[in-house]
C-alpha positions as CSV (number, residue, x, y, z in Angstrom):
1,X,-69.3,-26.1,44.0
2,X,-70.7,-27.6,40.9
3,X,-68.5,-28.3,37.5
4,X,-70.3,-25.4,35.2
5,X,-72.4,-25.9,32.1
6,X,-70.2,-24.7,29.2
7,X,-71.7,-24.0,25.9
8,X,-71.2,-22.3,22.2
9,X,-71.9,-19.5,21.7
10,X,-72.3,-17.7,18.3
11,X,-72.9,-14.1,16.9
12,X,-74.5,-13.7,13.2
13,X,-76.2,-10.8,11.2
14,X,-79.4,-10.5,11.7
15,X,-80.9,-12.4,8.6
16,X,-78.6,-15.2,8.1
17,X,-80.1,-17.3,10.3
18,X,-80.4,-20.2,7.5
19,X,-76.9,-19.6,5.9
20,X,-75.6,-20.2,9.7
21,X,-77.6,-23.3,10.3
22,X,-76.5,-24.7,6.5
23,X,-73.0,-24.1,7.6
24,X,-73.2,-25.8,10.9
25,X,-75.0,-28.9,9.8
26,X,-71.6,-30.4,9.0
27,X,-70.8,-30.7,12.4
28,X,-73.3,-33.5,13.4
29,X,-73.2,-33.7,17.1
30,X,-74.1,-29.8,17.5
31,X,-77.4,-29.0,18.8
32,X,-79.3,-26.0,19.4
33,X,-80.3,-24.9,23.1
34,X,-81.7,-21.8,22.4
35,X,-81.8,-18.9,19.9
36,X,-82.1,-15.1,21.3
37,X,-82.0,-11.3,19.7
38,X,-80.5,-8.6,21.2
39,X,-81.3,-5.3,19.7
40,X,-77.9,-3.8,19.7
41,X,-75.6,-6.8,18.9
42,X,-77.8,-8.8,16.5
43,X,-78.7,-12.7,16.5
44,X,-77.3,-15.3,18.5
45,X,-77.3,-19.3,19.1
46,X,-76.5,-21.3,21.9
47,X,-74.8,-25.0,21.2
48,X,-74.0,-27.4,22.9
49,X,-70.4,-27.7,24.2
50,X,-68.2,-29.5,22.0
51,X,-64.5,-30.3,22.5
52,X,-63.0,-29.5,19.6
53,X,-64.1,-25.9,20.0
54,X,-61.5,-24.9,17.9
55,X,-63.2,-26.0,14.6
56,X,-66.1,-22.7,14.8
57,X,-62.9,-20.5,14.0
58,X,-63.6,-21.7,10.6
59,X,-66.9,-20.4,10.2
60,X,-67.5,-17.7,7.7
61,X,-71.0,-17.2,8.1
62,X,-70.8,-15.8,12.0
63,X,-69.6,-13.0,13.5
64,X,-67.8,-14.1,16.9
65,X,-67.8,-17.6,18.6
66,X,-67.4,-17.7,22.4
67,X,-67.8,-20.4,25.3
68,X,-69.6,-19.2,27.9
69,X,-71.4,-20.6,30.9
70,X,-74.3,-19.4,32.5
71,X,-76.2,-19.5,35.8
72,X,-79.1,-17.3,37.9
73,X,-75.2,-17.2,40.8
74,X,-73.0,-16.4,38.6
75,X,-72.5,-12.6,38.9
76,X,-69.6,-10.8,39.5
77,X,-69.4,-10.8,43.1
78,X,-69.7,-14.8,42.8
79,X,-67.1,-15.0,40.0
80,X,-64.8,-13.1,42.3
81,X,-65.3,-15.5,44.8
82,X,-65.2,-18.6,42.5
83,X,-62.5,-17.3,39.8
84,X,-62.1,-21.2,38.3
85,X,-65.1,-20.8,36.6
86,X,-63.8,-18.3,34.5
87,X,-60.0,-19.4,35.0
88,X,-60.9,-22.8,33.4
89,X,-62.9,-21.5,30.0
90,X,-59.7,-18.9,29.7
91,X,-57.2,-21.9,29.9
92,X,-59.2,-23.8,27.4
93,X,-58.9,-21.0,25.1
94,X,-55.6,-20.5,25.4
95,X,-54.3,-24.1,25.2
96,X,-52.2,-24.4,22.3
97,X,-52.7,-20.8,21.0
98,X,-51.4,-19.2,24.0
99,X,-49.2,-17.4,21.2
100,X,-52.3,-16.1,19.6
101,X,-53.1,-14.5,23.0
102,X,-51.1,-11.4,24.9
103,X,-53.7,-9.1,26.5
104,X,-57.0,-8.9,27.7
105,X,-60.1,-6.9,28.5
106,X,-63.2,-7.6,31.1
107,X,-66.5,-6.2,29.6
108,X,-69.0,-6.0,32.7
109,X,-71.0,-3.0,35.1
110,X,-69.1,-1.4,37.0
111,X,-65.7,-2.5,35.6
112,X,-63.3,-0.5,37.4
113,X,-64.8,-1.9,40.9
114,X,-62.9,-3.5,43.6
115,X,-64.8,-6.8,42.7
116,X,-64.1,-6.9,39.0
117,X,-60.4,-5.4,39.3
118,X,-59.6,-8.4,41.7
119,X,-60.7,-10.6,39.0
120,X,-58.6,-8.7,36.2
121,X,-55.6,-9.1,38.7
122,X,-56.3,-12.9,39.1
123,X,-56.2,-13.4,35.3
124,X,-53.2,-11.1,35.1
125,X,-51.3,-13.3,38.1
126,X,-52.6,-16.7,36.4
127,X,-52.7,-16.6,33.1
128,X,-50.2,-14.0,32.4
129,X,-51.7,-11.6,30.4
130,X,-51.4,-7.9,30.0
131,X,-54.8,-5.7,30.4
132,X,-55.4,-3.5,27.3
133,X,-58.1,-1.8,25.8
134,X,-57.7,-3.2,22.3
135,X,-57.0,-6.6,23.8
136,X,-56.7,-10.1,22.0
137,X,-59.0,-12.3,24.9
138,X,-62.2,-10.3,25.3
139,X,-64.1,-11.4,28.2
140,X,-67.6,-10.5,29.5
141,X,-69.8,-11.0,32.7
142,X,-72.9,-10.0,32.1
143,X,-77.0,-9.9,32.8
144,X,-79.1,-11.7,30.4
145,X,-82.9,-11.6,30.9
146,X,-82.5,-14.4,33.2
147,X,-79.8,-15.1,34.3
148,X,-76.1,-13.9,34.0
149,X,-73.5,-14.7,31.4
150,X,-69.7,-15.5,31.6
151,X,-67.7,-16.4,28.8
152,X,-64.9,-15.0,26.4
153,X,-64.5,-14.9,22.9
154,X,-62.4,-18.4,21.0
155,X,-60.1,-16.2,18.9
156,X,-58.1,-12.9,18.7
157,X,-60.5,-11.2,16.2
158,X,-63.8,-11.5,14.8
159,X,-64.7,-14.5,12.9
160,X,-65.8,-11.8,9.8
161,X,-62.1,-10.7,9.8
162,X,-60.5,-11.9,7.1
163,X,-56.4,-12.2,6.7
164,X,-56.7,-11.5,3.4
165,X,-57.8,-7.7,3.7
166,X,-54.9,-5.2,3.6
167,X,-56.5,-2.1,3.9
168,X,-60.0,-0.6,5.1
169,X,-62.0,0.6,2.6
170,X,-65.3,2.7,2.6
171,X,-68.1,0.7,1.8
172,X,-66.4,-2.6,1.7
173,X,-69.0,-5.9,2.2
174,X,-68.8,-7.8,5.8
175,X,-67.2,-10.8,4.3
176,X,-70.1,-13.0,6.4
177,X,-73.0,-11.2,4.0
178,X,-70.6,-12.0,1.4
179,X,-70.3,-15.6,2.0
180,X,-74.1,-15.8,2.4
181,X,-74.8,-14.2,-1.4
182,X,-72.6,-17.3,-2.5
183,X,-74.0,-19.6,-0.8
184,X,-77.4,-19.0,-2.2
185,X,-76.0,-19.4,-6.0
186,X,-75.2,-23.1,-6.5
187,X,-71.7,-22.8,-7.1
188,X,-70.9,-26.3,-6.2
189,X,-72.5,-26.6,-9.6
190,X,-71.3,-23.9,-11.8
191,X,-67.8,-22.8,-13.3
192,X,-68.1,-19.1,-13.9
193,X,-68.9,-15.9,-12.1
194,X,-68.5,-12.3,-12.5
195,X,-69.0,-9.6,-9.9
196,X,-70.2,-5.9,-11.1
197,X,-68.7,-3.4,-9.1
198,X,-66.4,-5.4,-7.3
199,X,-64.8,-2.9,-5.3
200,X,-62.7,-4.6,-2.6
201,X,-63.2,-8.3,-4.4
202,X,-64.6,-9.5,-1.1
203,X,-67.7,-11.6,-3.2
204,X,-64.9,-12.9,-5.4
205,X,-62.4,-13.6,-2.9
206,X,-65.4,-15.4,-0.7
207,X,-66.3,-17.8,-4.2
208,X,-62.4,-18.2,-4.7
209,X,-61.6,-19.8,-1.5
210,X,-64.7,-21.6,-0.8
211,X,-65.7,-22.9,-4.7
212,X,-62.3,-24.2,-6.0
213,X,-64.8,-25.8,-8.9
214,X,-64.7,-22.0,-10.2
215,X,-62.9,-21.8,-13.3
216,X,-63.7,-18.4,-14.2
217,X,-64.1,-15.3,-12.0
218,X,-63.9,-12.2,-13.2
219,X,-65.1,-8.7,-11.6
220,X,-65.3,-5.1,-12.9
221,X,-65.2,-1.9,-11.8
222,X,-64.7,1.8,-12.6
223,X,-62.1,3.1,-10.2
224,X,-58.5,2.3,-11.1
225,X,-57.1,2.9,-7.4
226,X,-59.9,0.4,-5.8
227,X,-59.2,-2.4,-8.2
228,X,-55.2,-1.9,-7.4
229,X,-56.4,-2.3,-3.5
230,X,-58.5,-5.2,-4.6
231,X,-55.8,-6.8,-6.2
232,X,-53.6,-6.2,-3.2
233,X,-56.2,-8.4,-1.1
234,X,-56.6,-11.4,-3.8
235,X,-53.1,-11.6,-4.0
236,X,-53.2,-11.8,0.3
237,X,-55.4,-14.6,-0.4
238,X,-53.4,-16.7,-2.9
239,X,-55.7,-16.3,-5.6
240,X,-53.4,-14.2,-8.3
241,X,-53.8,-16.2,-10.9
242,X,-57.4,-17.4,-10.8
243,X,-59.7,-13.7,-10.1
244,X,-59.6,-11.6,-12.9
245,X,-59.9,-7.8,-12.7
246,X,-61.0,-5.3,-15.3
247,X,-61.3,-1.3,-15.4
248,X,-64.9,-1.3,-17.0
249,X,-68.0,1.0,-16.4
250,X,-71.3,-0.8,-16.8
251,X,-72.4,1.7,-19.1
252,X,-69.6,0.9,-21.6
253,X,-70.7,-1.9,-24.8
254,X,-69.5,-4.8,-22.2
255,X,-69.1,-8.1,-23.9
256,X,-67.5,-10.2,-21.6
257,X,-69.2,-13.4,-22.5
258,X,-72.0,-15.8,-20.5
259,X,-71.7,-16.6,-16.6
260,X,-73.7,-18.8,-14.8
261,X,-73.5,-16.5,-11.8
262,X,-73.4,-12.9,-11.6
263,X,-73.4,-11.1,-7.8
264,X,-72.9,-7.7,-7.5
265,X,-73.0,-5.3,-4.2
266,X,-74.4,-2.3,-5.7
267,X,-73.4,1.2,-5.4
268,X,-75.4,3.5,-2.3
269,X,-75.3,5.6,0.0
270,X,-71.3,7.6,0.2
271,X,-70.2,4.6,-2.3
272,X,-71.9,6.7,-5.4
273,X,-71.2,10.1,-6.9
274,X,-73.1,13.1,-5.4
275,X,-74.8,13.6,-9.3
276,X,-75.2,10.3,-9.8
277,X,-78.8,9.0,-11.2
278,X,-79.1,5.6,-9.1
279,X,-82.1,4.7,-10.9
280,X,-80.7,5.1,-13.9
281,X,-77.7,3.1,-13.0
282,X,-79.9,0.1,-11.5
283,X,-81.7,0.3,-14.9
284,X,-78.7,-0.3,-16.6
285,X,-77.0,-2.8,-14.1
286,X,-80.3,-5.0,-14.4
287,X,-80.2,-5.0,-18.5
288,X,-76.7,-6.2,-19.0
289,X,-77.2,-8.7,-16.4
290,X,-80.3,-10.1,-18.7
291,X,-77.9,-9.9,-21.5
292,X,-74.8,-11.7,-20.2
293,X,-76.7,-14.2,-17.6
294,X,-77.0,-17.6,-18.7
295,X,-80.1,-18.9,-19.3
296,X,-80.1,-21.4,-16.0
297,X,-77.8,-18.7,-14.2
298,X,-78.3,-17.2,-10.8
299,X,-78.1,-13.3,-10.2
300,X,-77.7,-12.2,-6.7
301,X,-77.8,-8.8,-6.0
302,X,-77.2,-6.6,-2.2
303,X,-78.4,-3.0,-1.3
304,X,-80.2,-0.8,0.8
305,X,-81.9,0.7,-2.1
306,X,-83.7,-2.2,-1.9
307,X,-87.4,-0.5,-2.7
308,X,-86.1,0.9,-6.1
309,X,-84.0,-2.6,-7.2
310,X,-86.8,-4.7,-6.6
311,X,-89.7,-2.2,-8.9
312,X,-86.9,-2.8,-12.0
313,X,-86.4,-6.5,-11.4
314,X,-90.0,-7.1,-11.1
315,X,-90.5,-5.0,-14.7
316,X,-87.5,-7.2,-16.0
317,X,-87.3,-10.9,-17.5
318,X,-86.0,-11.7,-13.8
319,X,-88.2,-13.2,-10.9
320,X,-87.1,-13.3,-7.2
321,X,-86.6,-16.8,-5.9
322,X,-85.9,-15.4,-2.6
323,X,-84.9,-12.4,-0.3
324,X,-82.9,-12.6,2.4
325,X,-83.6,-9.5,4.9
326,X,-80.4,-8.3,6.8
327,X,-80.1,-5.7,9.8
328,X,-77.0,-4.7,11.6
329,X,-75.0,-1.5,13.6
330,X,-72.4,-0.1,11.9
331,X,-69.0,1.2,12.8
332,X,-71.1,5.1,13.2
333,X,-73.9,3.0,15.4
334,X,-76.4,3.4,12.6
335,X,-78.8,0.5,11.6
336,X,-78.2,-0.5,8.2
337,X,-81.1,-2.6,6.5
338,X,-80.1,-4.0,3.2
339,X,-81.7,-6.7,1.3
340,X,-80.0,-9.9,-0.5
341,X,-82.0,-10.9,-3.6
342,X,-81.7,-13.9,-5.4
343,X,-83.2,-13.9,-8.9
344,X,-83.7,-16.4,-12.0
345,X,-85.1,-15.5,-15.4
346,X,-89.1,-15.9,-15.8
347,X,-89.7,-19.2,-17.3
348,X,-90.7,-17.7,-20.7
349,X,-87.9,-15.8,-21.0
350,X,-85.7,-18.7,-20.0
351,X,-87.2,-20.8,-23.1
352,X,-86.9,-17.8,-25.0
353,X,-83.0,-17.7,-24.7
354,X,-82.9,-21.2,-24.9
355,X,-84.4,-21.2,-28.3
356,X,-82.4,-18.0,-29.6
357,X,-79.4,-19.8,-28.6
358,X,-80.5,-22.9,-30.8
């Protein structure tokens, strides 16, 4: 038998397809094989294999990382048969985090058969790990187009987990979208940023740990038990001292000064009051943004009202530099489809506050 053909594997809203590749590109000896949509689990790209596997773990822009193999033989009858194949991507896996590890699951047709619980019992026997439904090594045999699949997933949880949240919240951002609104604002470049209806802090959290150039970052919300859950999960994430929260409603007289970034993920859907007037509140998000942006400053904006945010920007002194469209199931198996914009003031209005501020 044949050594098999590992490769990467990796999982992504669909959407992100150029935050994913920006992030990547620092690993130079990473190539693309192939790119492929599936419409109930979203975007994925194959890699080449690489080692040092360990090193997508860091990725914040992707869902799940797994190494996988595949090949036209390799169904589950032939696994069965040949249970190295899947024995040696396990014990790579496992190497030095076998601590991270404790129980597994099989995700394949026809898993309670004779063929597949042979293989559970195998990896049970050998790699001494305990079957469970919510299990820490999730492993899957399955029928692509073409061929079949086998592989398992590089770490205990999904990549978008984050340590640093304590508690679930309704509405809260997929860190991953998160990290891709940053990364579209330059903040290599800039020193502060404030976040309107920061909820959970998840965008300021994501800036925090990723831009330690950031001198200021300040959020603001409305609800005095989210922000004390928010500040629960900045202090998870060591960054006490530098995120700054305030109890504000963005229809208040907010002077909070100039930012060169603002990034907000605004209220929809079950995250707003039943009476609320959204219009009315994207009206008013969009003019204190044109009023506390700097003139150079980057606004980047996610919803899913995404038809009414755009008619305001485009009747503000804002134009949109780009739009990133996103898709992805959620935890009720509904298809969200929220947009990312990214937005700059209109030239004139950017040497009009130039000038005012001369």
């Amino acid at each position: 038998m044949n050594k098999p053909k590992l490769g990467i594997k990796l999982a992504f809203i669909t959407g992100l397809r150029r935050v994913v590749l920006d992030e990547i590109s620092q690993y130079p000896n990473l190539y693309i094989i192939k790119e492929k949509r599936e419409p109930l689990y979203g975007d994925f790209m194959y890699f080449n294999f690489v080692e040092d596997f360990t090193k997508f773990a860091s990725l914040r822009s992707v869902l799940r990382a797994y190494i996988i193999t595949q090949n036209p033989r390799y169904n589950p009858h032939y696994i069965s048969n040949h249970k190295s194949i899947l024995s040696g991507i396990i014990a790579m896996i496992l190497k030095d985090q076998d601590t991270k590890f404790k129980t597994f699951k099989i995700f394949c047709a026809g898993a309670d058969s004779p063929t597949i619980r042979s293989i559970a019992e195998y990896i049970k026997n050998t790699h001494k790990l305990i079957e469970a439904e919510e299990a820490d090594l999730k492993i899957h045999i399955i029928k692509t187009e073409k061929t079949w699949e086998v592989g398992a997933k590089i770490t205990p949880r999904p990549l978008s987990f984050r340590d640093y949240r304590t508690k679930h919240m309704s509405g809260t951002m997929n860190p991953t979208i998160a990290y891709a609104m940053n990364s579209l604002c330059d903040l290599e470049h800039t020193t502060s940023y404030l976040n309107i209806f920061s909820g959970s802090a998840t965008l300021l959290i994501e800036a925090g740990q990723c831009y330690p150039n950031l001198k200021q970052l300040i959020g603001f919300d409305n609800n005095k038990k989210v922000i004390s859950l928010a500040y629960r999960n900045i202090k998870q994430a060591g960054l006490i001292r530098k995120i700054q929260l305030k109890e504000k409603d963005i229809f208040d007289e907010l002077d909070l000064g100039k930012f060169d970034v603002i990034t907000s993920n605004l209220p929809f859907g079950m995250s707003i009051s039943k009476n609320e007037d959204l219009e009315k509140l994207y009206r008013c998000f969009i003019k204190y943004c044109q009023k506390t942006l700097s003139p150079n400053g980057r606004l980047a904006v996610y919803t899913s009202k995404h038809e009414m945010l755009k008619k305001i920007i485009l009747e503000s002194q804002f134009k949109i530099v780009k739009i990133l469209e996103l898709k992805f199931l959620t935890s009720v198996n509904a298809y969200l489809r929220p947009k990312i914009f990214l937005c700059k003031f209109k030239k004139q209005e950017h040497e009009k506050q130039i000038t005012e501020k001369k």
